[in-house]
C-alpha distance (Angstrom), angle and dihedral (degrees) to the residues before:
residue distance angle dihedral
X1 . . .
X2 3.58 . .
X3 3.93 125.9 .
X4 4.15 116.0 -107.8
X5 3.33 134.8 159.6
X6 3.73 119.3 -98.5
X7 3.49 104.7 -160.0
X8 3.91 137.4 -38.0
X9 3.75 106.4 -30.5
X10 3.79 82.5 -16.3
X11 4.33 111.1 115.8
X12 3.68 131.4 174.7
X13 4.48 108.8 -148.9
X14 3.83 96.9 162.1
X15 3.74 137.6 103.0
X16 4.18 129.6 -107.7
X17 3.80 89.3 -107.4
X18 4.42 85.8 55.6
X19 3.39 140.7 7.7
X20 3.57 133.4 -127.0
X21 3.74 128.7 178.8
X22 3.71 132.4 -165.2
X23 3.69 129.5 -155.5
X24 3.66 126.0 -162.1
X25 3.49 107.0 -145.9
X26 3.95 95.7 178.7
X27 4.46 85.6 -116.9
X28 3.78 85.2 64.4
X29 3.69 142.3 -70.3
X30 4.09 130.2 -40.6
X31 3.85 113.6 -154.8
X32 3.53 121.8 -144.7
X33 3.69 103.5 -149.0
X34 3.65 119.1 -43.3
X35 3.70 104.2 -127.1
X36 3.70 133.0 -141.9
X37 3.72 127.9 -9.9
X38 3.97 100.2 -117.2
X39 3.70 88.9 53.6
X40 3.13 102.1 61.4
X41 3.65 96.6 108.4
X42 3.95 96.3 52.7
X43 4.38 88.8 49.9
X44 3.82 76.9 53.1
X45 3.43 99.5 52.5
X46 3.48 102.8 36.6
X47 4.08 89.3 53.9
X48 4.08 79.8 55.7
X49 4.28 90.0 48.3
X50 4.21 86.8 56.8
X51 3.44 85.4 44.5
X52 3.70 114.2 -113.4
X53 3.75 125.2 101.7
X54 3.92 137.7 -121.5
X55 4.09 91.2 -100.9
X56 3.84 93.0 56.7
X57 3.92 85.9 70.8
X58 3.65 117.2 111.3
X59 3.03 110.0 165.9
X60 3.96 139.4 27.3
X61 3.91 105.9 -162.6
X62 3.88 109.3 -170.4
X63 3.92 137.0 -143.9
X64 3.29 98.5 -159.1
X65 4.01 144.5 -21.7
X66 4.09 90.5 -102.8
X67 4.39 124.8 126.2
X68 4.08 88.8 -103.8
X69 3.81 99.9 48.2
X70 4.00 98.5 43.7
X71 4.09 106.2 25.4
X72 3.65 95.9 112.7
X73 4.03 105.3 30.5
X74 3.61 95.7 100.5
X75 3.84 85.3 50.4
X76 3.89 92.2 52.4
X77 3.79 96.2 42.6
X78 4.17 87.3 60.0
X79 3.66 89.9 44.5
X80 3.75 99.9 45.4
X81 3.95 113.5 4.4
X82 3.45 88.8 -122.2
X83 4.04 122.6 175.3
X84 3.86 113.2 -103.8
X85 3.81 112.1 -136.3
X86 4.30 130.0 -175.9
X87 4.07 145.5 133.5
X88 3.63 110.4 -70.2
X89 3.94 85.7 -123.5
X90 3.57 84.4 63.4
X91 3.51 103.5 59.9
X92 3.30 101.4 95.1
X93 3.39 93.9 51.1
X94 3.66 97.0 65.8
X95 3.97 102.3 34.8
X96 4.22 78.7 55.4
X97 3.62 86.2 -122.7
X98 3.74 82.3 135.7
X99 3.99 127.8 32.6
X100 3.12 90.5 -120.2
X101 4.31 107.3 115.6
X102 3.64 90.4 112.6
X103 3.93 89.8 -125.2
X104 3.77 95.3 115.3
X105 3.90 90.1 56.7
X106 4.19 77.3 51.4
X107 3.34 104.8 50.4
X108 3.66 96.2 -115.1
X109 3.92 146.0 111.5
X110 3.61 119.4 -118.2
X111 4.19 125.0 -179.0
X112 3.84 92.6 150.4
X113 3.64 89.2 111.5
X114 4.08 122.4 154.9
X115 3.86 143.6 -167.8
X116 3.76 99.1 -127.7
X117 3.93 118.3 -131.3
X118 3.88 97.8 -143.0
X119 4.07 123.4 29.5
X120 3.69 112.3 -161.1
X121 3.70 133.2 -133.4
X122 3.54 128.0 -161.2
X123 3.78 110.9 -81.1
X124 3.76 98.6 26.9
X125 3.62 130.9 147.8
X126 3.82 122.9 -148.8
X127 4.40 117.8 -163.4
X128 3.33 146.3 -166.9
X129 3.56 129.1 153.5
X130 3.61 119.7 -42.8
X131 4.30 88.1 -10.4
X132 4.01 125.1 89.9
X133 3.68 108.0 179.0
X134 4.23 117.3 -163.6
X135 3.37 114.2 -151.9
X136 3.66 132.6 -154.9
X137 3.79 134.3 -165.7
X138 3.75 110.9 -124.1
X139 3.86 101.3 169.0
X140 4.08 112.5 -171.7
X141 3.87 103.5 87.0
X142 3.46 88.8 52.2
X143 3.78 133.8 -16.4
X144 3.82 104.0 -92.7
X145 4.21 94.9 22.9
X146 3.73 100.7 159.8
X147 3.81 123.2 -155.6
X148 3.72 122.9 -151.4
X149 3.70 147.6 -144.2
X150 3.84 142.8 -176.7
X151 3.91 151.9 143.9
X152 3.75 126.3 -102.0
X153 3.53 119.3 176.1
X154 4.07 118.6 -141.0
X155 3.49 117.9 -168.7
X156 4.25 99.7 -24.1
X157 4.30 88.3 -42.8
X158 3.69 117.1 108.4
X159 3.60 110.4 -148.3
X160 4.03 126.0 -171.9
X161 4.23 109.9 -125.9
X162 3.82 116.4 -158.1
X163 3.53 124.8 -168.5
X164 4.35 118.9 -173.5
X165 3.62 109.0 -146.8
X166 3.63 107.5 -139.5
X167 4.11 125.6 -10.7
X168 3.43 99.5 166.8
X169 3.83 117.8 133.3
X170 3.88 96.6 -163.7
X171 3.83 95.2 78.2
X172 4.32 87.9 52.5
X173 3.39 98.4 58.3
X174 3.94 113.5 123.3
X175 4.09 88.2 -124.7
X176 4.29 85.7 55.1
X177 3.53 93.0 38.3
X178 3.50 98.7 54.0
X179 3.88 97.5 39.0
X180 3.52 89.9 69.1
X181 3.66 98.5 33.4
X182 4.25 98.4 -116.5
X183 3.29 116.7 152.5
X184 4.00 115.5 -92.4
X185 4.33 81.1 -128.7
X186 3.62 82.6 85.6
X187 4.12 88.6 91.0
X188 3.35 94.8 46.2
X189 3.48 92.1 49.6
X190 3.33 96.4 51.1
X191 3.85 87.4 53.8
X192 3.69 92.0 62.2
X193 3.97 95.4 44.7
X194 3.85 84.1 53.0
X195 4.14 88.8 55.9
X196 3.83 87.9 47.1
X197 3.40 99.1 51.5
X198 4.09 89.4 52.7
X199 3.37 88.2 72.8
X200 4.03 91.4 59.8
X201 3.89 113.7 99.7
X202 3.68 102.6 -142.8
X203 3.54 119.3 -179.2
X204 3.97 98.7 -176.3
X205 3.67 120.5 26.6
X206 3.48 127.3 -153.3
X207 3.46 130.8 -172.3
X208 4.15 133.8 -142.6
X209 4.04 81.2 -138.6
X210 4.07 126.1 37.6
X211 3.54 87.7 -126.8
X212 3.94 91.7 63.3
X213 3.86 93.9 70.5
X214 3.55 106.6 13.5
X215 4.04 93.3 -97.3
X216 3.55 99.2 174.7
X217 3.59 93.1 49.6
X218 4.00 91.9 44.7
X219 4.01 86.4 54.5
X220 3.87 95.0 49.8
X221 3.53 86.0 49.5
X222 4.30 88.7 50.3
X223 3.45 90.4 52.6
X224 4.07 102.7 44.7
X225 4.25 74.4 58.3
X226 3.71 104.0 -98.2
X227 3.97 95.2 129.2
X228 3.97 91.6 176.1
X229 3.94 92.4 63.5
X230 4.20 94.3 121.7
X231 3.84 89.0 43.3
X232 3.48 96.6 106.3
X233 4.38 121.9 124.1
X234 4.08 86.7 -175.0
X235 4.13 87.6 66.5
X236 3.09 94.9 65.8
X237 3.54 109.2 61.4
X238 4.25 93.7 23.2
X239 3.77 77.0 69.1
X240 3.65 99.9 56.1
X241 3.19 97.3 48.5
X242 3.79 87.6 51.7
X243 3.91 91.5 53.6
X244 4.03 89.8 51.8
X245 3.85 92.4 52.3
X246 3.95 90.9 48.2
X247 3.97 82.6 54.8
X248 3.79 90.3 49.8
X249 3.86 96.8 52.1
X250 3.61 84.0 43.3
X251 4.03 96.1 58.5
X252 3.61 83.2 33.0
X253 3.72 95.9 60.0
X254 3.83 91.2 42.0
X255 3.51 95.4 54.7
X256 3.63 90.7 51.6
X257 4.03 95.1 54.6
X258 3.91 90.7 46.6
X259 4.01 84.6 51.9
X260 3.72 95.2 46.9
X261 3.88 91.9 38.1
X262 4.11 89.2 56.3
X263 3.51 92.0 51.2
């Protein structure tokens, strides 16, 4: 998939399979997770296509600790020195402390582990230059999944991004939840971030995958000339309520195997 800008300062440099962002912060670059490992060529050309390179990176701020959000950070640190940033409940996941990359549930090998820099707490802000990112715990996806939000300012407007960290149901299943021993909370607290996060105002939405916010679409739009195709306040909270009904059939469909099961 081919680089573009987003919005403003705002640029996507990731692949259909994971997102990556980049913001230009006018003191360098912040990375929005830096995908998987066998792309790390493409996020490095694409940064090149937009016209910055690897070493202005500062800063790689992470979603969450999982194979498509951290595969190239080691990579990026030797290339650029760049600061290494996740949830504290993530840390283990990314030193590989804990088995817990998600590349096993892949298919893949993954030894690109990392001691992270920064660990976030709920209610953080990370800056540089002209960019003050909030961050939120939203545990579910993974214990310390962090969800993020900033201004970018397009053409004299000043428009709220918002990021979720993680909304996939596949790593809250009872069966994943119990092979690793994490608490079965995890769904209810991933619940509660969801009713948190609907009382974000969030003007352009971005998503950790393409599929989140219809990326591909968005960019087709971009280049037929529409340059206000992720302005959109009604994404944001059409998606939430999209991630809570994904949990429901989830639970739903559990419930419905442990009922059949007992028979």
């Amino acid at each position: 998939m081919s680089p573009f800008r987003v919005i403003g300062n705002l640029y996507f440099v990731g692949t259909r399979p994971a997102s990556s962002h980049i913001i230009d912060t006018g003191d360098g670059l912040i990375m929005l997770d830096s995908g998987y490992p066998e792309d790390l060529k493409h996020i490095i050309n694409s940064i090149q296509v937009i016209g910055f390179s690897c070493q202005d990176i500062k800063i790689i701020l992470h979603s969450h600790g999982h194979i498509d959000h951290i595969g190239n950070t080691r990579s990026i640190v030797q290339l650029s020195g760049a600061k290494t940033i996740i949830g504290r409940l993530d840390a283990d996941y990314v030193t590989g402390k804990r088995d817990l990359s998600f590349a096993k549930e892949l298919g893949m090998e993954f030894s690109q582990f990392f001691t992270p820099d920064v660990l976030l707490e709920d209610g953080a802000t990370v800056s540089l230059g002209n960019t003050v990112i909030r961050c939120i715990h939203t545990p579910g996806h993974t214990e310390g999944t962090m969800s993020y939000f900033f201004d970018v300012m397009d053409n004299g407007r000043d428009l709220r991004v918002g990021t979720h960290g993680g909304v996939g149901t596949n790593s809250m299943e009872k069966s994943f939840l119990q092979r690793y021993a994490l608490p079965l909370s995890l769904r209810d607290d991933f619940r509660a971030g969801l009713d948190r996060l609907k009382r974000e105002h969030v003007d352009v939405f971005i998503g950790n995958h393409q599929d989140q916010c219809n990326t591909v679409d968005k960019y087709k739009q971009i280049m037929a000339g529409n340059k206000d195709a992720f302005i959109d306040s009604t994404a944001w909270p059409e998606f939430l309520l999209q991630c809570e009904n994904r949990l429901d059939r989830m639970l739903a469909e559990e419930n419905e195997w442990e009922r059949e099961t007992d028979r």
